[in-house]
C-alpha positions as CSV (number, residue, x, y, z in Angstrom):
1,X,0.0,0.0,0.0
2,X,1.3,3.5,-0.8
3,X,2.3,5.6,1.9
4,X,1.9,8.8,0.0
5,X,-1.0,11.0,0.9
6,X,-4.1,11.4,-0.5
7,X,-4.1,15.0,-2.5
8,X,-7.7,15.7,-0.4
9,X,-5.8,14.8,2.9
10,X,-3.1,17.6,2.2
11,X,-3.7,21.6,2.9
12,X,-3.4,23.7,0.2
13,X,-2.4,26.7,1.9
14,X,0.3,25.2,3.6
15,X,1.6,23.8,0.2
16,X,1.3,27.4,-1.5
17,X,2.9,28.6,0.8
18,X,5.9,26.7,0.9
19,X,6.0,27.1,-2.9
20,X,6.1,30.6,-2.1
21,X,8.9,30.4,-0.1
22,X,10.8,27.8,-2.4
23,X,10.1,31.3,-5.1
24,X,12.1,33.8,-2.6
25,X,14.8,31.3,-1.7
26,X,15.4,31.2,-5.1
27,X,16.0,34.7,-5.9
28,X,19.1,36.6,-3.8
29,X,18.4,39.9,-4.9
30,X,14.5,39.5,-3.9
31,X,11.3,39.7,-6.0
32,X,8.1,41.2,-6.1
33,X,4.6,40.0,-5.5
34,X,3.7,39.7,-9.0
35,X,7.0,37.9,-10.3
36,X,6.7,35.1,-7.3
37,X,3.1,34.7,-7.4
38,X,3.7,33.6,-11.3
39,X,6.9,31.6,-10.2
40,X,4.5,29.9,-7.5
41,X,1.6,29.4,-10.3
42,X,-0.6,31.5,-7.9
43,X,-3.6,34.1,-8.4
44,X,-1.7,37.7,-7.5
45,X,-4.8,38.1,-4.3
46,X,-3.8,34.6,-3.1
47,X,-0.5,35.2,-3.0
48,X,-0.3,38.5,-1.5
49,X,-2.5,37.1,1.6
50,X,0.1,34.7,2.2
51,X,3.0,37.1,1.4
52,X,1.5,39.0,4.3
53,X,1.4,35.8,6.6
54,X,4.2,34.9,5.6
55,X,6.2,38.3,6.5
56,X,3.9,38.4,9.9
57,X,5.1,35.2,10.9
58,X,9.0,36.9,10.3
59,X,9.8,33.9,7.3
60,X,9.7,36.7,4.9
61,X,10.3,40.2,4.9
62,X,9.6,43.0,2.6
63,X,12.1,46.3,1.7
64,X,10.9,48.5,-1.2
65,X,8.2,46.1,-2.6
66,X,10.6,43.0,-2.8
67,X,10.1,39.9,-0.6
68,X,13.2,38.3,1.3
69,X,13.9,35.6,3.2
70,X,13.2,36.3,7.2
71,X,15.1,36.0,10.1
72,X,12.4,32.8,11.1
73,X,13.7,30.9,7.4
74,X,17.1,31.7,8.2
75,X,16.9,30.3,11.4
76,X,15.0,26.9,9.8
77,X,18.2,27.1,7.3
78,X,20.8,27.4,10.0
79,X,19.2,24.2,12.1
80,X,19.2,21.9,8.9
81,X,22.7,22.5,8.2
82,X,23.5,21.7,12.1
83,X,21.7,18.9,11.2
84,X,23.5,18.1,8.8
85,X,27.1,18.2,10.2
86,X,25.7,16.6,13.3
87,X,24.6,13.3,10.8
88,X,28.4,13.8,8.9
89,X,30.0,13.4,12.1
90,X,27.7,10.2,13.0
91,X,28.4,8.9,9.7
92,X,32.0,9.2,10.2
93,X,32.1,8.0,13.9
94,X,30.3,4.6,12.6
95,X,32.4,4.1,10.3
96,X,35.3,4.3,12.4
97,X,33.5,2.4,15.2
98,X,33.4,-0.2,12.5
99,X,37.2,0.0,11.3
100,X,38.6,-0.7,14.5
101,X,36.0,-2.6,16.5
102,X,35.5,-0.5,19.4
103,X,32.7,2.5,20.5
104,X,33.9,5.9,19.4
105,X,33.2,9.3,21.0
106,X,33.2,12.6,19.8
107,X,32.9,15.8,22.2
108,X,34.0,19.4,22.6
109,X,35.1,21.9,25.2
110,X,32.0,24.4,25.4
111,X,31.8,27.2,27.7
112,X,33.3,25.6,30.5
113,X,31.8,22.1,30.5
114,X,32.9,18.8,29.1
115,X,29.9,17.9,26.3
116,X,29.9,14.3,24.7
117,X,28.4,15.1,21.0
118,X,28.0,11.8,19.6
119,X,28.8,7.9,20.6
120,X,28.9,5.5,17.8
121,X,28.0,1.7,19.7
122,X,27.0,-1.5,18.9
123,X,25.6,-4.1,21.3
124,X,28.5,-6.5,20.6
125,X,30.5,-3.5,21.5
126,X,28.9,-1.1,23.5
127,X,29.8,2.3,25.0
128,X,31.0,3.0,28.5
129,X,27.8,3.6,31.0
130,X,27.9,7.0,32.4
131,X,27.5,6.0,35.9
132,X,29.4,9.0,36.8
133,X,28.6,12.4,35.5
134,X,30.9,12.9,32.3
135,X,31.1,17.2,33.0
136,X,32.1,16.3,36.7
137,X,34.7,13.5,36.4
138,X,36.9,15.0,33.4
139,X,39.4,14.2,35.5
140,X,38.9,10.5,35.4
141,X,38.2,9.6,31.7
142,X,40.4,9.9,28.7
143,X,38.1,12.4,27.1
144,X,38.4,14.9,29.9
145,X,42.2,14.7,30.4
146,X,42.4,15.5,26.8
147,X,40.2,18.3,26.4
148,X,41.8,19.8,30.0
149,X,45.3,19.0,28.4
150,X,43.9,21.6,25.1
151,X,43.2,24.2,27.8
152,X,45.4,26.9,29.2
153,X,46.6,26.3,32.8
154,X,43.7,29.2,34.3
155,X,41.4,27.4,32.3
156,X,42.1,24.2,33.6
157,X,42.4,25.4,37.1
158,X,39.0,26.9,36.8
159,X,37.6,23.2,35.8
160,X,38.8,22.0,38.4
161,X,37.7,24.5,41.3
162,X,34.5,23.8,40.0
163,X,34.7,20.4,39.2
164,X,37.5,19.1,41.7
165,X,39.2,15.4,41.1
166,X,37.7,13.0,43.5
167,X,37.9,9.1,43.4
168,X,36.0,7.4,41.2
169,X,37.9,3.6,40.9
170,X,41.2,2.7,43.0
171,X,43.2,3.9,39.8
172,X,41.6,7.4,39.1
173,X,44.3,10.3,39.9
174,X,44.5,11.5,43.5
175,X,44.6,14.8,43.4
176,X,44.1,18.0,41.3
177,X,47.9,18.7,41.7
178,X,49.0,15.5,40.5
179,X,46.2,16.0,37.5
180,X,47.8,19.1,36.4
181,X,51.4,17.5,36.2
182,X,49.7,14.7,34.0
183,X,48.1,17.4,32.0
184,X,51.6,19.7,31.7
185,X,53.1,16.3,30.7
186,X,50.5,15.8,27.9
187,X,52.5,16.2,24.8
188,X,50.4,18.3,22.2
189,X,49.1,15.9,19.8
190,X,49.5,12.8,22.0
191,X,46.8,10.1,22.6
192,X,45.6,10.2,26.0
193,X,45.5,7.3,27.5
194,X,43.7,6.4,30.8
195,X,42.8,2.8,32.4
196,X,40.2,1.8,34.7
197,X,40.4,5.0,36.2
198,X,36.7,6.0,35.6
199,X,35.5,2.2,34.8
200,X,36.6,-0.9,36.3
201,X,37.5,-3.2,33.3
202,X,38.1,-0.8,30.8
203,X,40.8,1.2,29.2
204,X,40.2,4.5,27.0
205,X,42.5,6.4,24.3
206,X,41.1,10.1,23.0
207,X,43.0,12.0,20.6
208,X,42.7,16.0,20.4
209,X,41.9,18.1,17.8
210,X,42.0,21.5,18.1
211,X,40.3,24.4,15.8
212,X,40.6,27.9,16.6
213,X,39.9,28.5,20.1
214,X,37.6,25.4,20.4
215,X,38.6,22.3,22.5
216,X,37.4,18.8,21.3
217,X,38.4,15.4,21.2
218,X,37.6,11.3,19.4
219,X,38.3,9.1,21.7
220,X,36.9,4.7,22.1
221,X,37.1,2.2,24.5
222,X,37.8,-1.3,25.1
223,X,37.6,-4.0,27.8
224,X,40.4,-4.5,30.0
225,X,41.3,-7.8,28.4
226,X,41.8,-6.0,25.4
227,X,44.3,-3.3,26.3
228,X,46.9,-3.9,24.3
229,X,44.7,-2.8,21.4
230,X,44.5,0.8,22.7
231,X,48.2,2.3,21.6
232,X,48.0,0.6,17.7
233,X,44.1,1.7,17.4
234,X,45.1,5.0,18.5
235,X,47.6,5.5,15.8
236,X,44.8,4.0,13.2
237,X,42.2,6.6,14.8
238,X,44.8,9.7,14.5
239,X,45.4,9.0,11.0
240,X,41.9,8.9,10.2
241,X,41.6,12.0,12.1
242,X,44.2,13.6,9.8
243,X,42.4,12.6,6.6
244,X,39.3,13.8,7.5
245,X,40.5,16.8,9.3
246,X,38.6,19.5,7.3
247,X,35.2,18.0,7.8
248,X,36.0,18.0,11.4
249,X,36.7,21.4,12.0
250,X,33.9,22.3,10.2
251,X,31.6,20.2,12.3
252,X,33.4,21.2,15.4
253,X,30.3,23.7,15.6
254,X,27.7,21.1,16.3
């Protein structure tokens, strides 16, 4: 059975409308009511009712008789192409995930918090249960130490007043002092590599990436059993990193 509509199911306005808008995306320097209600295959009263709407509702606007697109489209525009970065990063993650067999992470710096962006799991391989607040226990994971290691040393120490270490396994770091050494020690384009200390039983690798001013990290996981898989997937991860690089900053955003 057809899962398309049936035409006396669908609103006409609605669909004049958006051919309205399809018209004005279509022309940069703008166009008047005449020239969009032919574009649109409209009657000139029709469309100037919905012009109206349309300009009320802010998806249009109208400087010396020519229709634009509004701030309310522009902001319609902005989220789609979020979107759309948001699903290249996914993409990418899964395929990655795939290449060397373990969950993949993706997340940023962003005005003083540690944000997890994206996870790429499977059930056979799934991704580390937050039982622990990722924002307050940077300290512990792999993805934490390597976006505090991007930060200046105020920075960090601003984390960590508000977000002071504390023990989370018998291997997590003891003390924001010793944290910091770690950290100074990180060298600038160096996996990260932490084990068991925010998860008994498994061992984490995240590798930076740094755009601008903006912090973020990729980083997987394996089980213990597994950890002498971290350093060589690392080095496969890092290379993919470097290939794919462009994308990456540009999605850095999401």
């Amino acid at each position: 059975m057809s899962s398309e509509p049936h035409p006396t199911t669908l609103i006409g306005s609605v669909q004049r409308a958006m051919r309205l808008l399809e018209a004005v995306a279509a022309r940069q320097h703008g166009a008047p009511a005449k020239q969009l209600a032919r574009e649109a295959g409209l009657a000139l009263p029709t469309a100037y009712h919905l012009l109206r709407t349309l300009v009320h509702e802010g998806y249009l606007c109208r400087d010396k008789g020519l229709f634009f697109l509004g701030e309310a489209a522009e902001r319609l525009g902005s989220s789609g192409a979020q979107q759309k970065r948001r699903s290249t990063v996914s993409e990418t993650l899964a395929q990655w995930r795939d290449s060397i067999g373990a969950p993949v992470y993706y997340a940023v710096y962003r005005d003083g918090e540690i944000e997890v962006v994206c996870v790429a799991d499977t059930p056979g391989n799934p991704a580390v249960e937050e039982w622990a607040d990722f924002r307050e226990t940077g300290h512990a994971h792999a993805i934490g130490q390597c976006l505090l290691s991007q930060l200046d040393e105020k920075a960090r120490r601003d984390h960590l007043d508000r977000y002071p270490v504390q023990s989370i396994t018998p291997y997590t770091v003891r003390d924001n002092v010793s944290l910091l050494r770690r950290l100074e020690r990180t060298g600038r384009m160096e996996p990260v590599i932490e084990r068991q200390e925010y998860a008994l039983g498994t061992v984490c690798a995240a590798l930076p990436i740094t755009v601008g001013t903006t912090a973020a990290a990729m980083a997987f996981s394996l089980p213990l059993h597994q950890a002498d898989r971290l350093l060589p997937a690392a080095r496969q991860l890092q290379g993919e990193i470097g290939r794919l690089l462009g994308t990456l900053a540009i999605s850095i955003s999401i």
